[in-house]
N, C-alpha and C positions, 0 to 999 in steps of 0.2 A: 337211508342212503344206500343204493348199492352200492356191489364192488366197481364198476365201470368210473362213479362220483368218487370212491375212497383212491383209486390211484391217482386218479385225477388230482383231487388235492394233496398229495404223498410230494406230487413233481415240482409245486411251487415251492421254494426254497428262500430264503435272503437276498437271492441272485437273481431273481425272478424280475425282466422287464414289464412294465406298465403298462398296456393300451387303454382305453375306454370308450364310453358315449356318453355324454352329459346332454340332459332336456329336465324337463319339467311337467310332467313325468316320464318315467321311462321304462317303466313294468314292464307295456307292452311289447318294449324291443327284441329284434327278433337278431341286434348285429353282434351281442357276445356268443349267440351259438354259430355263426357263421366265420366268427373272425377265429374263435376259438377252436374249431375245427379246421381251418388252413393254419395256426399257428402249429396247432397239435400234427399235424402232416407236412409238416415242415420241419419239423423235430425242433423248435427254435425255445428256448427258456422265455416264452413270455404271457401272460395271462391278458385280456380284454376283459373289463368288468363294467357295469353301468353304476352311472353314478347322479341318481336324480340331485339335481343343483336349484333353485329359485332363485327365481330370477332376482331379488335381492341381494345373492348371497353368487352373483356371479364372478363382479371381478375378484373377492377373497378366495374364490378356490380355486379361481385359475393359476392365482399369486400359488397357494397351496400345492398347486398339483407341479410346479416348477420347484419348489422347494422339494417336493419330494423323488425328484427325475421323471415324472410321467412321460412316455417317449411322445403319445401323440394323445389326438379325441376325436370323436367325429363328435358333431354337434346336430343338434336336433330342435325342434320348436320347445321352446319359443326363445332360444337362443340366437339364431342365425343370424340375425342383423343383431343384437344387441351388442355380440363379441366384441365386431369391429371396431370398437375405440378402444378394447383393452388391450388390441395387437400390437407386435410392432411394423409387421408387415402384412402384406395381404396379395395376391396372385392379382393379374392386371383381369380375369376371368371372374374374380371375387369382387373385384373390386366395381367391373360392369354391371354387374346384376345384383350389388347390394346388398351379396349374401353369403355366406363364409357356413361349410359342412366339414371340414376338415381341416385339424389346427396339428401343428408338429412343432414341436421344442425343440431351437437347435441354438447350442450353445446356451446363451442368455436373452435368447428372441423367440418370443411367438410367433408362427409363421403362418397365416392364414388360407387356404383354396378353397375350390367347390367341384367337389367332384362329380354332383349331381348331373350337368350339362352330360358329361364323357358316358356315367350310368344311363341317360334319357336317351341317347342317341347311340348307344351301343348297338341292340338289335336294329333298328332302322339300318343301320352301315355295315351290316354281318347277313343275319335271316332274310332280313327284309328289303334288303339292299336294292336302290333304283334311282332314276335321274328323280329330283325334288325341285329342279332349277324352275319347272315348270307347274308344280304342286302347289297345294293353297292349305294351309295348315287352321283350324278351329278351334282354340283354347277356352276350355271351360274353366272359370273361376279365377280371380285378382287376387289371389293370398299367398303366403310366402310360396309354396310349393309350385305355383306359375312364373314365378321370375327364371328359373333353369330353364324353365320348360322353352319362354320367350328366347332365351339364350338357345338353346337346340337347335330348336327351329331356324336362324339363321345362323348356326353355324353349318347345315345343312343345306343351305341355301334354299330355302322354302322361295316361292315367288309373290304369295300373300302372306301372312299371317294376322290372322285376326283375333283379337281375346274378349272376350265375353260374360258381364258379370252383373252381378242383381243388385246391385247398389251403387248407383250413379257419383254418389262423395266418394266411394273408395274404389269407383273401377277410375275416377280422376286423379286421384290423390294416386294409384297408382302409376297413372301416366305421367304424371309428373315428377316422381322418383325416380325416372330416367330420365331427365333432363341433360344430367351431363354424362349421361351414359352415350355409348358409340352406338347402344344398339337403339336410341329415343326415335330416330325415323325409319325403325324397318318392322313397327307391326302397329295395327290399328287397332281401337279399341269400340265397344259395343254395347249397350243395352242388350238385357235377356232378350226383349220384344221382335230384337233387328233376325233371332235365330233361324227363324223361317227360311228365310234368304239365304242366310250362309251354311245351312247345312245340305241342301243340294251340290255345290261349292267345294264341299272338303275331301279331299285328299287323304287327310290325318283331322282325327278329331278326336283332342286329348281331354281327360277328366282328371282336371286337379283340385277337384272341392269332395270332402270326405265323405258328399251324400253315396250312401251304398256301402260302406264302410262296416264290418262288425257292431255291436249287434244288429243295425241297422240293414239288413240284408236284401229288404223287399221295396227301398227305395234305388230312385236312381237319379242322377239330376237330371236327365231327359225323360220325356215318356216314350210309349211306342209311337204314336200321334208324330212325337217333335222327328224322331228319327226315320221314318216311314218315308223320307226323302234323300236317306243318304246314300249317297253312289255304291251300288256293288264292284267290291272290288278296293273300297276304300279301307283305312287301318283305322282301327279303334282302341285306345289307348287307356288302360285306366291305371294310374297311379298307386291304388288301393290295391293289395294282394290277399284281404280275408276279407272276402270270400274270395275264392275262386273256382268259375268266374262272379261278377261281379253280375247283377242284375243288369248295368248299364252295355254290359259286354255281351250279353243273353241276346240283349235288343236288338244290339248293333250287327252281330252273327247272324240274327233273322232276315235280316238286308243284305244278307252276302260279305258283309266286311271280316275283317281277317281282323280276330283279335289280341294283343298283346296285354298282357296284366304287369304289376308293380312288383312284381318279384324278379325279372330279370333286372330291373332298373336299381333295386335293393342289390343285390349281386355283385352288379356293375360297377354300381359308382364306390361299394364296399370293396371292390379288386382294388378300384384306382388308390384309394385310401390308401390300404396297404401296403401297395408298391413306396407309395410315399416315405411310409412310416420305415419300413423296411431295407429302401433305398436298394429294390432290386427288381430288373423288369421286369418278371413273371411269380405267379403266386399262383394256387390252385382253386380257380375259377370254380370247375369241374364240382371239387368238394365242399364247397360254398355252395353252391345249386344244390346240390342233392340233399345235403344238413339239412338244408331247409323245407325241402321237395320232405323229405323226410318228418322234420319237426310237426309241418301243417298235414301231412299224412294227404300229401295232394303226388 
């Protein structure tokens, strides 16, 4: 341990507030060095720690993490949906997209949000910023990490949005999980096969399926072949932050398109987080990027 880790642990005391992340697993996570460097510059008494949970063993330690003051958690797969009935409340944004990233303790109530949406659509409404009223958005893959994305996408006011996915039970079972969602008529759904068509088409064309994803580096879910029709000038989005960039993002740059990677989006929705937990409107964005910029040595 050096001395940078020994003061480091020197400052947590008795008094020390509680954050966390709870998934199954959580080695990989990259949000206690993110959170713990805006807490640490913020001069505030409180630590962020991961806490791999199983999914068996989820409502006893939510019970647990209240008995012990845990101030807040972000949650991770393959918790997001499951949280939801151990809450007591839930954001009416949590509650549309069936998915809950961000839980805070206040008083004697769970309190559920998603801050994922605000993370997704940050750079698009800042860097990237442009009329979407008449843009056509192309969502790769049906699995938890596309239900924000669905959500972004109209709260930007995309004019299509279409989602696309290789398993016909669960790109339906997906549509059907917004049934009584607000947002069940503002995006359509797709076989892999239909891609052809709609990637001439897109505007925005997001990767929320983890092909390309560490160690997996030299895949992508599109090929050059599928992509070799995509608009120059278009945004390419991938979810996945290691690698970067991403093979998928290589492609899509050879087309002209302007790519964004899943590190701002990690950032992002970890700002919103905090402001929550913190209950104050600004937090240091800034040194959240850089941590990180820093940690992947990008």
């Amino acid at each position: 341990m050096n001395n940078q880790d020994n003061n480091y642990c020197q400052q947590i005391t008795g008094k020390t507030k509680l954050l966390g992340v709870i998934g199954h697993p959580v080695e990989h996570s990259l949000s206690p060095v993110m959170h713990n460097a805006a807490l640490t510059k913020l001069g505030l008494d409180y630590v962020y720690l991961p806490f791999p949970i199983a999914p068996e063993n989820l409502e006893i330690a939510i019970a647990g993490f209240a008995a012990i003051g845990v101030v807040g958690l972000s949650v991770t797969i393959p918790h997001k949906q499951a949280i939801i009935p151990i809450l007591t409340e839930i954001s009416p944004i949590a509650q549309a997209i069936g998915a809950v990233n961000t839980v805070t303790h206040q008083g004697n109530k769970w309190v559920g949000t998603n801050t994922d949406v605000e993370g997704f659509i940050a750079p698009l409404q800042t860097t990237y910023q442009q009329d979407w009223s008449h843009k056509r958005a192309v969502i790769l893959g049906n699995g938890g990490a596309a239900r924000a994305i669905v959500a972004g996408c109209v709260q930007l006011g995309l004019a299509e949005i279409h989602l696309v996915g290789r398993n016909m039970y669960k790109l339906k079972e997906f549509r059907h999980s917004w049934q009584y969602s607000p947002y069940v008529d503002k995006f359509q759904v797709h076989a892999w096969e239909e891609l052809p068509k709609l990637i001439p088409l897109a505007n925005l064309l997001v990767n929320t399926t983890p092909i390309g994803m560490y160690p997996q580096v030299d895949e992508s879910p599109l090929s050059a072949e599928d992509m070799a029709n995509l608009p120059s000038g278009a945004i390419a989005y991938d979810l996945i932050y290691i690698p970067k960039p991403t093979k998928f993002l290589k492609l899509a740059e050879t087309q002209g398109a302007i790519a964004i990677d899943g590190l701002e989006m990690l950032v992002q929705q970890g700002a919103a987080a905090l402001k929550i937990w913190l209950q104050q409107e600004t937090v240091p964005v800034a040194e959240m990027r850089q941590t990180l910029q820093n940690h992947l040595g990008s």
